[in-house]
Backbone as a chain_set.jsonl record, in Angstrom:
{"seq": "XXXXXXXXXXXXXXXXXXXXXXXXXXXXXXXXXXXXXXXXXXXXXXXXXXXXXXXXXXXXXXXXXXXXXXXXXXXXXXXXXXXXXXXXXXX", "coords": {"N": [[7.202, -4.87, -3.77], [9.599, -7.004, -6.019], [12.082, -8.639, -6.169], [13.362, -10.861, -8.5], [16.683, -12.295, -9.139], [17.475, -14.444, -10.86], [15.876, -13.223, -13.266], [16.037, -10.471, -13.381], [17.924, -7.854, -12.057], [16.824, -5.836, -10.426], [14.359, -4.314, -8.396], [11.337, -4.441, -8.693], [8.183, -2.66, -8.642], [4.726, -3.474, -8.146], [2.132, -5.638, -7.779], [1.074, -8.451, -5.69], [-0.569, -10.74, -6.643], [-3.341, -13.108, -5.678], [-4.481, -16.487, -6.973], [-6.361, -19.764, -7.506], [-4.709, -21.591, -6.138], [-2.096, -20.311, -7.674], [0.283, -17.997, -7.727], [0.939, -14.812, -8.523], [2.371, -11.745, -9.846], [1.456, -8.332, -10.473], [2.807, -6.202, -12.774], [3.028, -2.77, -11.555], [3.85, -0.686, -13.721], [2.375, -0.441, -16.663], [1.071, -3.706, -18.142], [1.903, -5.767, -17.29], [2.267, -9.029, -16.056], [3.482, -11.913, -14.629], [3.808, -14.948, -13.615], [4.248, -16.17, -10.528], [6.808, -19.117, -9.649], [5.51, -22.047, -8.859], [6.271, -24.027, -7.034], [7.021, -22.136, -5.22], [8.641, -21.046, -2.241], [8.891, -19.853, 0.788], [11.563, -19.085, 2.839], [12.25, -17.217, 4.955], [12.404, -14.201, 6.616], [13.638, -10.413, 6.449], [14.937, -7.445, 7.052], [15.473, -4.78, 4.912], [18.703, -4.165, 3.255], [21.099, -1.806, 3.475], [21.901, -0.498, 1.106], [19.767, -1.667, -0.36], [17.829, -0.529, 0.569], [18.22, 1.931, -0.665], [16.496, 1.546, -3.134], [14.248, 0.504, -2.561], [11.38, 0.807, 0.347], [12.582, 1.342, 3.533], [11.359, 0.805, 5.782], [9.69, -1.714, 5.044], [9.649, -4.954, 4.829], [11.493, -7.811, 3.646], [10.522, -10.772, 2.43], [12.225, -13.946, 1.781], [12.255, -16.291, -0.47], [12.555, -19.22, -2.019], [12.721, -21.64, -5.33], [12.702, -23.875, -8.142], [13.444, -22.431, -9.785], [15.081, -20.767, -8.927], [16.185, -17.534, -6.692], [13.808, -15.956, -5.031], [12.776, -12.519, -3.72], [10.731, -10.843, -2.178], [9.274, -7.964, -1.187], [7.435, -6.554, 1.305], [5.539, -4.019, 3.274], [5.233, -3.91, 6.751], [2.473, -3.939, 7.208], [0.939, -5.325, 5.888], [2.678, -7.991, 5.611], [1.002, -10.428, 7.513], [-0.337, -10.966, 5.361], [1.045, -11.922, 2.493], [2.728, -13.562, 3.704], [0.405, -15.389, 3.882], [-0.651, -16.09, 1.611], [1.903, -17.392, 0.706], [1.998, -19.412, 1.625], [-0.164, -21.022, 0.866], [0.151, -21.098, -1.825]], "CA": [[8.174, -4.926, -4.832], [9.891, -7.989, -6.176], [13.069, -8.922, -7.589], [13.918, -12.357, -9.395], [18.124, -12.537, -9.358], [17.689, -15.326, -12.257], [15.618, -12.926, -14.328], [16.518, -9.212, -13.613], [18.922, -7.736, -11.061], [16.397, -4.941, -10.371], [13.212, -4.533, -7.426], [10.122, -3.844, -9.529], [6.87, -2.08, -8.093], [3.528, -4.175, -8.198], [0.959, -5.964, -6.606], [0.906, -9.873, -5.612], [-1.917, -11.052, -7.182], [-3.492, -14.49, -5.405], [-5.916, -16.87, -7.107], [-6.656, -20.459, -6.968], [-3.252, -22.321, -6.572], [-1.252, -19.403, -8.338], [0.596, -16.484, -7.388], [0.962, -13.688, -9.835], [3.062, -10.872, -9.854], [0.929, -7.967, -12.186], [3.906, -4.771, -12.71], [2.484, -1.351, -11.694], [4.214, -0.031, -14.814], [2.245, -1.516, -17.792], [0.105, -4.735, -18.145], [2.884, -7.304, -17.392], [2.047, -10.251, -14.996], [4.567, -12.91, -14.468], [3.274, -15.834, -12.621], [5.436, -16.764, -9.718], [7.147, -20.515, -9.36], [4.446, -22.984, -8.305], [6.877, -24.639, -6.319], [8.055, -21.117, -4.523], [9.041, -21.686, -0.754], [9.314, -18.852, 1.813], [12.45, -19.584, 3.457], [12.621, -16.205, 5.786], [12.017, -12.725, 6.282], [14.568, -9.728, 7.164], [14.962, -6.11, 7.134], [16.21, -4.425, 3.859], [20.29, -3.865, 3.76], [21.42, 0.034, 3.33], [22.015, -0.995, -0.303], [18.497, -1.842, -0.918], [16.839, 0.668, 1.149], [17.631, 2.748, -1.558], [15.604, 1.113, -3.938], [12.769, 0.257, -1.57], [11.05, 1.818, 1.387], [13.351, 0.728, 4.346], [10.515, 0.404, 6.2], [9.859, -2.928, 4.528], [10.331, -6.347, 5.615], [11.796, -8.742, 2.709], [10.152, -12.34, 2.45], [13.413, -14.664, 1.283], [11.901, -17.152, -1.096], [13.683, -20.282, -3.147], [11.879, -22.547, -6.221], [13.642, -24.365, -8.594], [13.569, -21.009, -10.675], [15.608, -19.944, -8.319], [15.83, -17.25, -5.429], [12.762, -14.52, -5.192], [12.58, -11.516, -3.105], [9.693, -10.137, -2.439], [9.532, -6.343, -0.041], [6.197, -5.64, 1.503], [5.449, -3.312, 4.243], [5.081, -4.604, 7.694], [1.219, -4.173, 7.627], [1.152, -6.28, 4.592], [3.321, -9.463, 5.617], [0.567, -11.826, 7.329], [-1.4, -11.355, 4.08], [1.648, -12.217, 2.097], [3.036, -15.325, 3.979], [-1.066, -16.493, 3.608], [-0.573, -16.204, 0.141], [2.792, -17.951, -0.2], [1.931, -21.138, 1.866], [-1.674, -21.398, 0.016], [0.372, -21.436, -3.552]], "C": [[8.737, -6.341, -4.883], [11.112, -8.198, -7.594], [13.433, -10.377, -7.355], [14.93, -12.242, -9.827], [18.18, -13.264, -10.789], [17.203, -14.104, -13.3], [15.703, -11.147, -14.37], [17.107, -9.136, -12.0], [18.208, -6.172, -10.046], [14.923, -5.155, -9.351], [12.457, -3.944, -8.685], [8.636, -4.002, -8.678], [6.139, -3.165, -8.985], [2.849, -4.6, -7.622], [0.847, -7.446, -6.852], [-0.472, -10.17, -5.772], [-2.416, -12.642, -6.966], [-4.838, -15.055, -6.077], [-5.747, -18.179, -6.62], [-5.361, -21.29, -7.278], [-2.031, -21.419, -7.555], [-1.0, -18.116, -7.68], [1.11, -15.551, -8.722], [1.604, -12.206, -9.616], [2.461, -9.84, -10.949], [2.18, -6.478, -11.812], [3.219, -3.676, -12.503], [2.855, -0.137, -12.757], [3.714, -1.411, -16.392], [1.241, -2.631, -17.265], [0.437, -5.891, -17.698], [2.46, -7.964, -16.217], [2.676, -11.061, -15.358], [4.06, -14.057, -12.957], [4.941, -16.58, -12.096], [5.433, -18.524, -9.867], [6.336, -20.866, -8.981], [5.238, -23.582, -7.098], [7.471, -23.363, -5.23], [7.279, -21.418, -2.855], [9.514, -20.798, -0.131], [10.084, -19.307, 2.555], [12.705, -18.351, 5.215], [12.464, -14.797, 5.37], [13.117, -11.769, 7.165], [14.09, -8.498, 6.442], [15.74, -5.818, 5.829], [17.728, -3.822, 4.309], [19.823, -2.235, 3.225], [21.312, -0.098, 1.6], [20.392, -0.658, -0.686], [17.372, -0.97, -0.698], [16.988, 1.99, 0.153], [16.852, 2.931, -2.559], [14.167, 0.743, -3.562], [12.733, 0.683, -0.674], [11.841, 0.819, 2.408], [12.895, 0.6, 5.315], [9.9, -1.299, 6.178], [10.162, -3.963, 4.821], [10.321, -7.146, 4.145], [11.444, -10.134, 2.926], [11.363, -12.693, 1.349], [12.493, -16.124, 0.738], [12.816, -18.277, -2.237], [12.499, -21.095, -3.9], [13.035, -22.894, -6.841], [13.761, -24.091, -9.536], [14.769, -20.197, -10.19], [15.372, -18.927, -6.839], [14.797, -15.959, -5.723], [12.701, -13.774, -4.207], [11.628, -10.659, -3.34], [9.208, -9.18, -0.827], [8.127, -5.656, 0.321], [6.745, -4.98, 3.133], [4.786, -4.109, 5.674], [3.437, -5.025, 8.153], [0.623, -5.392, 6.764], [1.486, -7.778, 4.626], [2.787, -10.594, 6.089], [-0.402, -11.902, 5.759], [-0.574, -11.819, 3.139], [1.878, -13.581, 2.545], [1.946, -16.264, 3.77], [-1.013, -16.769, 2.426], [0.392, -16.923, -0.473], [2.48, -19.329, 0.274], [0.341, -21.849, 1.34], [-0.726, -21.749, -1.846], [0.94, -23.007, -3.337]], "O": [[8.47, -7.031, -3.899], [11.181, -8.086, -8.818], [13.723, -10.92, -6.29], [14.867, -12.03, -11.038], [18.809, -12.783, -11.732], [18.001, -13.877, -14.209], [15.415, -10.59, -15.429], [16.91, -9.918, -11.07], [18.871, -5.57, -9.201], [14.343, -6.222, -9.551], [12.926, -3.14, -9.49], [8.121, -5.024, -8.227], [6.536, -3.652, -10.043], [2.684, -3.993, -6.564], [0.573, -7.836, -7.987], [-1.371, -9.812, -5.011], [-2.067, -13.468, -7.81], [-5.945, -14.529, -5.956], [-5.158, -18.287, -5.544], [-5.01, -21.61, -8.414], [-1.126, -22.058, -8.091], [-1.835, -17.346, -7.203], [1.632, -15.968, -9.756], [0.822, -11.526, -8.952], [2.688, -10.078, -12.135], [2.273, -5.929, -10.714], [2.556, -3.439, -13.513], [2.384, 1.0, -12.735], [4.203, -2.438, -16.863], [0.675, -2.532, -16.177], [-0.293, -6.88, -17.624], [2.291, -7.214, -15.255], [2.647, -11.219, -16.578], [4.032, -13.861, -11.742], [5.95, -17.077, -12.597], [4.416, -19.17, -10.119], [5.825, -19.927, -8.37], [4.6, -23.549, -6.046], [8.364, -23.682, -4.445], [6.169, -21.76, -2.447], [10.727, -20.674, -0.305], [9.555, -20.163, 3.264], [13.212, -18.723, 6.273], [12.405, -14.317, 4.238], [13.482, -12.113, 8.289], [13.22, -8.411, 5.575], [16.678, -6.58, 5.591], [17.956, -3.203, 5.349], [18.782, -1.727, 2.807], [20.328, 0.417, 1.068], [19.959, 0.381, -1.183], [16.38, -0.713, -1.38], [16.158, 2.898, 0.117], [16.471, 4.027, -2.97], [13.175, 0.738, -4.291], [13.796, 1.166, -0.284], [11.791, -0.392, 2.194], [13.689, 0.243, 6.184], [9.72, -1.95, 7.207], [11.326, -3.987, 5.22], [9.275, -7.15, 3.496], [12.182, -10.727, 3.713], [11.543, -12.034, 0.325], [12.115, -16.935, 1.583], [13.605, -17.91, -3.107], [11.431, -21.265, -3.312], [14.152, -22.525, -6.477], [14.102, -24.879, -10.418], [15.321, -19.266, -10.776], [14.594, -19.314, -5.966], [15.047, -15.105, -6.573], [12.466, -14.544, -3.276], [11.522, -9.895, -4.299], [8.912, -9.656, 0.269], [7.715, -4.589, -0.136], [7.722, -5.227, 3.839], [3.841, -4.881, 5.519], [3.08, -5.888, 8.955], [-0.126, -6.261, 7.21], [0.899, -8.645, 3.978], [3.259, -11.68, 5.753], [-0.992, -12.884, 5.309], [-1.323, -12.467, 2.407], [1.407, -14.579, 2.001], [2.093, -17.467, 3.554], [-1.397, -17.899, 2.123], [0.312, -17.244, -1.659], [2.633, -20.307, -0.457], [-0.047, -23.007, 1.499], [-1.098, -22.516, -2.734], [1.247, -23.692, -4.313]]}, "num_chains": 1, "name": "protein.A"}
C-alpha cells in the first residue's frame, strides 16, 4: 500500500511496479499508475502506529521515503521489504 500526504491523505492498495530507472505505483482498484518521484529517497523503515494498523495489515513494515514531491509511505509485508528497498535504491 502507499500513501502520498501531498496528494491524498489515504493508504491505497497496489503493486510497485519496477522498470528501467522508474518506479511505478499501478492501483489494484482500476487502471491507474502514478509514477513515483525520480528523485524518491528511502529515509527509514518502522512498524505501523495503532492508527494505521487499521488501515493496513499491522503486520507490515512502512518504508519512510522523502523527494522533492514530498513525503511517501509505502507498507509492504516483511517478506516483501528486501525486494522493495532493491527497487528504491535502483530508481
Amino acid at each position: 500500500m502507499v500513501k502520498w500526504p501531498a496528494r491524498s491523505p489515504r493508504w491505497r492498495a497496489g503493486r510497485l511496479l519496477i522498470s528501467a530507472g522508474s518506479v511505478v505505483w499501478k492501483s489494484s482498484y482500476g487502471k491507474q499508475e502514478v509514477a513515483l518521484p525520480t528523485d524518491l529517497l528511502q529515509t527509514g523503515f518502522r512498524s505501523p502506529s495503532l492508527r494505521e494498523a487499521v488501515a493496513i495489515n499491522p503486520g507490515s513494515r512502512i518504508a519512510e521515503c522523502d523527494s522533492s514531491d514530498g513525503e511517501v509511505l509505502i507498507a509492504v509485508m516483511p517478506s516483501e521489504l528486501d525486494h522493495v528497498v532493491t527497487a528504491l535504491d535502483k530508481a
